[in-house]
C-alpha positions as semicolon CSV with decimal commas, in nm:
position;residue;x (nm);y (nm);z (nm)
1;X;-0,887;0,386;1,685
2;X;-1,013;0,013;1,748
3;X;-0,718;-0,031;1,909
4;X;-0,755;0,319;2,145
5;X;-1,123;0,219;2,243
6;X;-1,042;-0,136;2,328
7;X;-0,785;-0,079;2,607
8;X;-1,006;0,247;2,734
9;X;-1,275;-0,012;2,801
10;X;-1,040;-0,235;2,948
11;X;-0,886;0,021;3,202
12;X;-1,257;0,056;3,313
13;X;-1,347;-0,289;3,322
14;X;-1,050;-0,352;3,537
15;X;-1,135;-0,037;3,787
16;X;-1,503;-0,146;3,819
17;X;-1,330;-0,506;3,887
18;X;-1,114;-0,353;4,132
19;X;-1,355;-0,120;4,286
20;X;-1,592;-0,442;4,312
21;X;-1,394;-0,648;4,487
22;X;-1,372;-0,450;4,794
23;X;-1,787;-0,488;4,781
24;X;-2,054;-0,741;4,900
25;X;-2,133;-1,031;4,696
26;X;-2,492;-0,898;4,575
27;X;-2,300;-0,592;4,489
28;X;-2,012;-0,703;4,260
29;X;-2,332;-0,961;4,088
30;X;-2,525;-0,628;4,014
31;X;-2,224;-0,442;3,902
32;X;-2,110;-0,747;3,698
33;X;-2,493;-0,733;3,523
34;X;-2,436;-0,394;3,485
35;X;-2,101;-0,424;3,323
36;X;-2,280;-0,659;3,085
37;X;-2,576;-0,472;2,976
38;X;-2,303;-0,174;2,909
39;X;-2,134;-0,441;2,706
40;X;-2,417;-0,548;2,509
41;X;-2,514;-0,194;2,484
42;X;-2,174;-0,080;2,345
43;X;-2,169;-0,375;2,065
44;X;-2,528;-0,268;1,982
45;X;-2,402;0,124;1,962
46;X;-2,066;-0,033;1,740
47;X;-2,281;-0,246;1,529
48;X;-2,509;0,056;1,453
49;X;-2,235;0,306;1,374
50;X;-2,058;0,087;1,128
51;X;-2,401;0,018;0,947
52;X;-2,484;0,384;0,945
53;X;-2,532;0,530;0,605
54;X;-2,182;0,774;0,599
55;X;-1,979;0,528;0,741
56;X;-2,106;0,305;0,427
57;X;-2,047;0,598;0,224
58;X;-1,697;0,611;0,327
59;X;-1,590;0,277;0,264
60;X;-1,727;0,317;-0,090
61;X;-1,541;0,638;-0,101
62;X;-1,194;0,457;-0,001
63;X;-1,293;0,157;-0,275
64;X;-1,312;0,402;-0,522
65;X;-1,027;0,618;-0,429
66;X;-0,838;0,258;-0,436
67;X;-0,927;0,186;-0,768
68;X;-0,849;0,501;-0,902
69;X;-0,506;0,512;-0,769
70;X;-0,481;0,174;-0,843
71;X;-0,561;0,294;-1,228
72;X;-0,289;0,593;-1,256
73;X;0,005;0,375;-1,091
74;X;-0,057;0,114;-1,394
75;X;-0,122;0,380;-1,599
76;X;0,257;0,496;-1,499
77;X;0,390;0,212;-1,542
78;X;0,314;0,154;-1,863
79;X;0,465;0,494;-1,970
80;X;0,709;0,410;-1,764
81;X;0,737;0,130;-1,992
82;X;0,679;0,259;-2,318
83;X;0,994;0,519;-2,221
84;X;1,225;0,292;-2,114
85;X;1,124;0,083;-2,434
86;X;1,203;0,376;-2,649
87;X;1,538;0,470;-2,480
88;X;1,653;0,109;-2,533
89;X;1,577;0,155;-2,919
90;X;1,747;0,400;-2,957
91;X;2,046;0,333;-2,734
92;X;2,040;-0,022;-2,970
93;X;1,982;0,205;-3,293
94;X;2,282;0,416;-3,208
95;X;2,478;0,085;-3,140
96;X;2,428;-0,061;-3,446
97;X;2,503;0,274;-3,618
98;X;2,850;0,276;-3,421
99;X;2,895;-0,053;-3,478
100;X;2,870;-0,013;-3,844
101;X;3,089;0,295;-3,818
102;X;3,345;0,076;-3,637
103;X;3,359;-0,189;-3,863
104;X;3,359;0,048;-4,176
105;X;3,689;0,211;-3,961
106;X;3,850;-0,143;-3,919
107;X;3,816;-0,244;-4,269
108;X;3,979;0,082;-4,392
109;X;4,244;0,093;-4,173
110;X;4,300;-0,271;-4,247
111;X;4,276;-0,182;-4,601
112;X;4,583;0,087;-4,576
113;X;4,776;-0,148;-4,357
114;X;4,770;-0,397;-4,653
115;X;4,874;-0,095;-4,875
116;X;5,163;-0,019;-4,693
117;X;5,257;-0,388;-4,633
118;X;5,227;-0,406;-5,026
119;X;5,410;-0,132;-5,109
């Protein structure tokens, strides 16, 4: 919006520049007060609007909103967290278990293996 407002004024400033320099001298040093006082007057009208009371209000309202968003994403991320945590407990809980499992397999088939060998 800055942005928008700035290169409105500018197109204006450069037609009253334009316009002024097909005038007289005393003309174009009026206009160019003129243009001045309008400036002045606009930076008074911008400085007033951002210290009015709602646009305050806003600002605080964005802060907050902010912080509260701010809040829930850690708050996600620590569930996030906490789950992925949980799933690699259990993933390593169910890995030991097979591993046990495994071994338990290798030392029985070793185990018959020796039979037959024995045998």
């Amino acid at each position: 919006m800055k942005l928008i407002m700035r290169n409105s004024h500018l197109a204006v400033l450069l037609g009253v520049w334009l316009a002024l320099a097909a005038c007289s001298k005393s003309t174009q040093e009026r206009t160019g007060q003129d243009l001045k006082a309008i400036g002045s007057d606009t930076a008074a009208a911008a400085k007033s609007v951002a210290d009015a009371a709602p646009v305050k209000d806003l600002g605080a309202d964005i802060k907050q909103g902010a912080g509260e968003a701010a809040d829930k994403t850690k708050q996600a991320a620590r569930q996030a967290g906490d789950k992925l945590k949980a799933g690699a407990d259990e993933v390593g809980g169910k890995l030991k278990s097979d591993a046990k499992a495994a071994a338990a397999r290798t030392e029985d088939a070793a185990s018959k293996a020796e039979d037959k060998l024995s045998h």
